[in-house]
Every structure is written in C-alpha cells, then in structure tokens.
N, C-alpha and C positions, 0 to 999 in steps of 0.2 A: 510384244510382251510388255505391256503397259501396268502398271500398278506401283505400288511401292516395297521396299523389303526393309526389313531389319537385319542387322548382323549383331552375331552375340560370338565371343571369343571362349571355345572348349579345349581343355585338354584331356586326352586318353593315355591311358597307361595300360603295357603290355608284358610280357614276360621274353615275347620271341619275335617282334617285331615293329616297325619304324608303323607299317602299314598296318598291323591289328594294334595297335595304338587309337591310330587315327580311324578305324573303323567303331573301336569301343568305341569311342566321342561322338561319333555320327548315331551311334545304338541308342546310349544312353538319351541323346538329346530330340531324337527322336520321338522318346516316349512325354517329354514335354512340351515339343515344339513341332506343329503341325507344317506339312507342306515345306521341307527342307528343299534349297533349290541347288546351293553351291557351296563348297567344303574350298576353301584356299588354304596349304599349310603354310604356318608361318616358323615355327621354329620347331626343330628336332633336337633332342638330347638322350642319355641315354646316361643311366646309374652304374656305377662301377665298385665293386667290392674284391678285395683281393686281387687285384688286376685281372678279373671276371666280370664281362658285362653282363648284370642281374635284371634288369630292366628298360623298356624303350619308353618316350612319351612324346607326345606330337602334340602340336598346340594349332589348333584349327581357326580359323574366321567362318561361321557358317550362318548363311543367310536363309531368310525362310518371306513369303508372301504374307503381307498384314493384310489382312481379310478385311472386305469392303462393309 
C-alpha cells in the first residue's frame, strides 16, 4: 500500500449516539474528501442538560490517499 495520505481532524455530532456521531463526520467529510481510508477516534464527549444527556460528539483523525 504505497503512496502518501493526509489526515485532517473531524468532529460529528449526534442526538443518540457516540457511534452516529462519528459516522456524521465520516458522511459529511466524505462529500469533500475523496478516497477516505482510516477513521482513528480521538476523543468522545457528550452534552448534558438537566442532568439529561441531549447530545454525543466524537472527534475523528481521518485520513484519505493524496492522488498522484
């Protein structure tokens, strides 16, 4: 698997989960960033209101193939 890659650092935000979080982030960045090869998470949090968790969000490292 030779070539080079770039990594660029996404977050997703979800309403019901750690993992559609991190899936919006892969959606979203997808439509800008060709040829995604690897998602590494780096940090998870998660918004609290009323002592009700109202939100998730995941923060990705994802790397994509820099075209020759």
């Amino acid at each position: 698997m030779e070539g080079a890659y770039k990594v660029i650092e996404v977050i997703g935000s979800s309403e019901s989960s750690w993992e559609a979080a991190a899936q919006n982030a892969v959606s979203a960045a997808s439509k800008t960033f060709q040829d995604l090869r690897i998602a590494e998470v780096k940090e998870m949090d998660m918004k609290i209101e009323g002592g009700t968790i109202v939100g998730y969000r995941t923060k990705l490292k994802l790397s994509f193939k820099i075209k020759e």
